[in-house]
Wavefront OBJ file of the C-alpha trace (Angstrom):
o trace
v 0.000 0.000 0.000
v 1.729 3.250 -1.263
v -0.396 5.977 1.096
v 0.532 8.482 -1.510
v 4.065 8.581 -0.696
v 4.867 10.465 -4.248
v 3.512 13.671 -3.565
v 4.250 13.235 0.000
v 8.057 13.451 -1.197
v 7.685 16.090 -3.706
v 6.033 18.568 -1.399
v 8.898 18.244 1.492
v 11.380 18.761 -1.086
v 9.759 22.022 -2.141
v 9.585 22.962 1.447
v 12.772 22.019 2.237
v 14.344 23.804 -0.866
v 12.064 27.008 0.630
v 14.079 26.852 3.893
v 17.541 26.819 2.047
v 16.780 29.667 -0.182
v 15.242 31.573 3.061
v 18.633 30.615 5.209
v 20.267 31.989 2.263
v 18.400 34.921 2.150
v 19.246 35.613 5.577
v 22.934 35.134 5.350
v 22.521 37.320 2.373
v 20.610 39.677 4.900
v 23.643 39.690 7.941
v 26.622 38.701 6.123
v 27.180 40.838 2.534
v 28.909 43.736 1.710
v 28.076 43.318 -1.914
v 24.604 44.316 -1.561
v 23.381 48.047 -0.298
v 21.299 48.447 2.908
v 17.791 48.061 0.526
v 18.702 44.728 -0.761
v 20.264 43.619 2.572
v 16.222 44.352 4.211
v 14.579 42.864 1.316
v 16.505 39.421 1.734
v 15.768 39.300 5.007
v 12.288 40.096 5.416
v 11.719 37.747 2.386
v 14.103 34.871 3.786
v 12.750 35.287 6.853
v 9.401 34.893 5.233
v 10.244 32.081 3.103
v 11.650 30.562 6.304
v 8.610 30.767 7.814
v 6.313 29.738 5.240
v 8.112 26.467 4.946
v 7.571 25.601 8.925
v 3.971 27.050 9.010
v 3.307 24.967 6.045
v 4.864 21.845 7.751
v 2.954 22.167 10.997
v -0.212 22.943 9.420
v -0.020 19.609 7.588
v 1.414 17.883 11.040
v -1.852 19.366 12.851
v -3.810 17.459 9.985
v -2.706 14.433 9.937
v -4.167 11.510 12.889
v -1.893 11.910 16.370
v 0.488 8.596 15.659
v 2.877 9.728 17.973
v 2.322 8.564 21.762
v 3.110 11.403 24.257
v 3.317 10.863 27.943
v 3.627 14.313 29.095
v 2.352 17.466 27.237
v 4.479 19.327 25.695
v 3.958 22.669 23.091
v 2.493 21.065 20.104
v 4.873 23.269 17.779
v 8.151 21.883 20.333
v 7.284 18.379 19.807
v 6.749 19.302 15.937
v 10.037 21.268 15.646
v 12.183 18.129 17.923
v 10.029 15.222 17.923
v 7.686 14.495 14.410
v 9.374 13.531 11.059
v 6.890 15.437 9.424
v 9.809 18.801 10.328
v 12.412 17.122 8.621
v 12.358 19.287 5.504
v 13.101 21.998 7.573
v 16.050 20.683 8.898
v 17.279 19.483 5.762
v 16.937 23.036 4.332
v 18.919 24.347 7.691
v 21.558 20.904 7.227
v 22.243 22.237 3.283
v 22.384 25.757 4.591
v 25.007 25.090 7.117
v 26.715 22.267 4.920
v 27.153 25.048 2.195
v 28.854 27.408 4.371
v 30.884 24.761 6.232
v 32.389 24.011 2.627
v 32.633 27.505 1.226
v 34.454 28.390 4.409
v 37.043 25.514 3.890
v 37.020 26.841 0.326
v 38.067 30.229 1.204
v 40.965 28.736 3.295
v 42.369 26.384 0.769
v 42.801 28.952 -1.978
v 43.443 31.905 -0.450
v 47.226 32.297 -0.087
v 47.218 33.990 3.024
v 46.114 30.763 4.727
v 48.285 28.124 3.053
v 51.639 30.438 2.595
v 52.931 30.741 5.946
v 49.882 30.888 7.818
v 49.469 34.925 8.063
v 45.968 34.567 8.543
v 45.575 32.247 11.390
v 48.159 33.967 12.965
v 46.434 37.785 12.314
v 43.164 35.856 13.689
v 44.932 34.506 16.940
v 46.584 38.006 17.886
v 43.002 39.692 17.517
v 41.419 37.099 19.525
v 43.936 37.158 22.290
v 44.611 40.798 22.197
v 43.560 42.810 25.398
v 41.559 45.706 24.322
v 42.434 49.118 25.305
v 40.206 50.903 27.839
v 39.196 47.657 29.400
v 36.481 46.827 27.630
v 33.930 44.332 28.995
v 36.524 41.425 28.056
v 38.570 39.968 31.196
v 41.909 39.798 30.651
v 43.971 36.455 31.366
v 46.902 36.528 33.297
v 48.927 33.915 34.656
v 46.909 33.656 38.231
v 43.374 33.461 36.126
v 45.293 31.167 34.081
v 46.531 28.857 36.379
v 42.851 29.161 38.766
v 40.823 27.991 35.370
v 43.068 25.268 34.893
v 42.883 24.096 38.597
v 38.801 24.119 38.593
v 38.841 22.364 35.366
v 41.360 19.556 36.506
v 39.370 19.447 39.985
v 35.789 19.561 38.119
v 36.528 16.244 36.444
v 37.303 14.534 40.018
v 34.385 11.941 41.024
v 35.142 12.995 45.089
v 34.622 15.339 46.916
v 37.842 17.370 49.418
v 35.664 19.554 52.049
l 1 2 3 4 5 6 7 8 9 10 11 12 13 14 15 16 17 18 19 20 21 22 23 24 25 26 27 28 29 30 31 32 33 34 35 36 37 38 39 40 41 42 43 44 45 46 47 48 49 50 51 52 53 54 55 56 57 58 59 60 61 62 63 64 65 66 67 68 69 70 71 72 73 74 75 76 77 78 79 80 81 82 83 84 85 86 87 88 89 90 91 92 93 94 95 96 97 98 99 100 101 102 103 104 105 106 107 108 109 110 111 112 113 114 115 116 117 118 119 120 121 122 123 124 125 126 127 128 129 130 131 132 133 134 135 136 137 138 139 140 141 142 143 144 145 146 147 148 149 150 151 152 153 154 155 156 157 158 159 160 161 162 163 164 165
């Protein structure tokens, strides 16, 4: 018995491809300095819509369809839609090939730019900003040798099963 499995398949890849191109939107949105500010706030009011389309659609039909999950304790209905049903699984696919495609084009970047592979300039450039102690304070703490070596005490003695009081 096939339960109309075809369409079934066809529709979550739609939705699913509607929550890539709305993550890409968004990262569009946050992320480029190729587009001005009016391009930037159409992306991401339409990726944002898109987005949302795509899980509205998803839980609509989840809502629809006879309870065959058994729940002991209640819990939101759109929580145990989101975490719990298969029914939101093109909406984590679209969010999995979002992620995926950055996760690659980031590795990209660093493979062919020289400034990663010759001599490491970058990752050194990245590691003295990150470490660097701003001036003024700031709200960052710095880390001196004492903080150091207290942070490394707690974390050795966090790991121990006993207790010493």
């Amino acid at each position: 018995m096939d339960r109309g499995m075809g369409p079934f398949k066809v529709r979550y890849l739609i939705v699913a491809a509607l929550a890539f191109v709305g993550f890409w939107l968004l990262r569009i949105a946050t992320n480029s300095e190729e587009f001005d500010a009016t391009a930037q706030f159409v992306a991401l009011v339409v990726g944002a819509t898109l987005f949302l389309v795509a899980a509205i659609a998803l839980f609509r039909d989840y809502r629809a369809a006879p309870v065959a999950d058994e729940v002991q304790i209640a819990e939101p209905t759109f929580a145990h839609f989101l975490f719990s049903s298969a029914r939101s699984a093109p909406l984590w696919l679209g969010a999995r090939f979002y992620l995926g495609y950055e996760w690659l084009d980031a590795g990209r970047h660093k493979l062919t730019d020289a400034a990663w592979m010759d001599g490491g300039a970058a990752l050194q450039g990245y590691w003295e900003r990150a470490v660097a102690i701003p001036e003024g304070g700031g709200d960052r703490r710095s880390l001196t040798a004492s903080t150091a070596s207290t942070s490394s005490t707690c974390s050795t003695t966090a790991g121990t099963t006993g207790s010493a009081r």
